[in-house]
N, C-alpha and C positions, 0 to 999 in steps of 0.2 A: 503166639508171636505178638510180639507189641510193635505197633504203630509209631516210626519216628515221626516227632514234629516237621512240619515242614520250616526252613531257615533261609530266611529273606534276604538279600543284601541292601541294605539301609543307610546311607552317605548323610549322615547329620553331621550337624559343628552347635557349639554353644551361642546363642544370640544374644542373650540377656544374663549378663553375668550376676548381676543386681536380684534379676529376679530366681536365677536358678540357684544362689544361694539362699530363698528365701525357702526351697521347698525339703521336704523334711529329707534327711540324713542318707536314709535305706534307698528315698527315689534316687538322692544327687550319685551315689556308689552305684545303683542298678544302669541309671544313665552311663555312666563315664565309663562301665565296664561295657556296656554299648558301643558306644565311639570307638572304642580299640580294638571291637570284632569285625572280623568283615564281613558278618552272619549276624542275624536275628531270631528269635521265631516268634512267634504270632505275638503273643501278648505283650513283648518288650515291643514290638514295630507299635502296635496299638497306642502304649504309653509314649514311645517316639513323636507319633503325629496329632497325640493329645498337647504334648507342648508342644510341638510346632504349630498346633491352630492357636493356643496362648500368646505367644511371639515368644517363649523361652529358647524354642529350637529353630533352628535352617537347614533343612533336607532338603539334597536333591531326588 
Protein backbone atom coordinates (compact mmCIF):
# COMPACT_ATOMS: atom_id res chain seq x y z
CA UNK A 1 0.00 0.00 0.00
CA UNK A 2 1.37 3.31 -0.81
CA UNK A 3 1.61 6.23 1.57
CA UNK A 4 -0.64 9.39 0.68
CA UNK A 5 1.15 12.60 0.91
CA UNK A 6 0.13 14.45 3.71
CA UNK A 7 -1.88 18.17 2.21
CA UNK A 8 -1.67 21.19 4.00
CA UNK A 9 -3.95 24.03 3.87
CA UNK A 10 -1.82 27.15 2.74
CA UNK A 11 -3.79 30.85 2.28
CA UNK A 12 -1.17 32.81 0.05
CA UNK A 13 -1.91 35.81 -2.28
CA UNK A 14 0.80 37.25 -4.85
CA UNK A 15 2.89 40.30 -3.35
CA UNK A 16 5.24 41.14 -5.74
CA UNK A 17 3.87 40.99 -9.06
CA UNK A 18 7.06 42.58 -10.61
CA UNK A 19 9.05 40.05 -9.03
CA UNK A 20 6.92 36.85 -9.50
CA UNK A 21 6.77 37.64 -13.05
CA UNK A 22 10.39 37.59 -13.00
CA UNK A 23 10.60 33.83 -11.93
CA UNK A 24 10.80 31.02 -14.56
CA UNK A 25 7.40 29.83 -16.40
CA UNK A 26 6.92 26.09 -14.70
CA UNK A 27 7.40 27.93 -10.96
CA UNK A 28 4.75 30.94 -11.91
CA UNK A 29 1.98 27.88 -13.34
CA UNK A 30 3.05 25.53 -10.14
CA UNK A 31 2.34 28.67 -8.01
CA UNK A 32 -1.00 29.96 -9.37
CA UNK A 33 -2.26 26.38 -9.50
CA UNK A 34 -1.35 26.71 -5.64
CA UNK A 35 -3.50 29.55 -4.90
CA UNK A 36 -6.70 27.97 -6.45
CA UNK A 37 -6.17 24.66 -4.18
CA UNK A 38 -7.32 24.77 -0.85
CA UNK A 39 -4.64 21.83 -0.26
CA UNK A 40 -0.93 21.63 -0.54
CA UNK A 41 1.50 18.97 0.01
CA UNK A 42 4.78 19.15 1.26
CA UNK A 43 7.05 20.36 -1.26
CA UNK A 44 4.60 22.92 -3.05
CA UNK A 45 4.07 24.60 0.89
CA UNK A 46 7.98 24.33 0.83
CA UNK A 47 8.20 26.45 -2.48
CA UNK A 48 5.16 28.55 -0.89
CA UNK A 49 7.28 29.91 2.03
CA UNK A 50 10.55 30.06 0.02
CA UNK A 51 8.86 32.99 -1.67
CA UNK A 52 7.11 34.19 0.96
CA UNK A 53 10.59 34.62 2.97
CA UNK A 54 11.79 36.49 -0.78
CA UNK A 55 8.75 38.93 -0.37
CA UNK A 56 7.26 37.45 -3.65
CA UNK A 57 4.45 35.65 -1.47
CA UNK A 58 1.91 36.78 1.57
CA UNK A 59 0.66 33.76 3.60
CA UNK A 60 -1.27 33.43 6.28
Amino acid sequence: MLAQRRRERLDCEVADWERFSALPEDVQRRVLEALGCPCVDASTRLLLVRLERMGILKCL
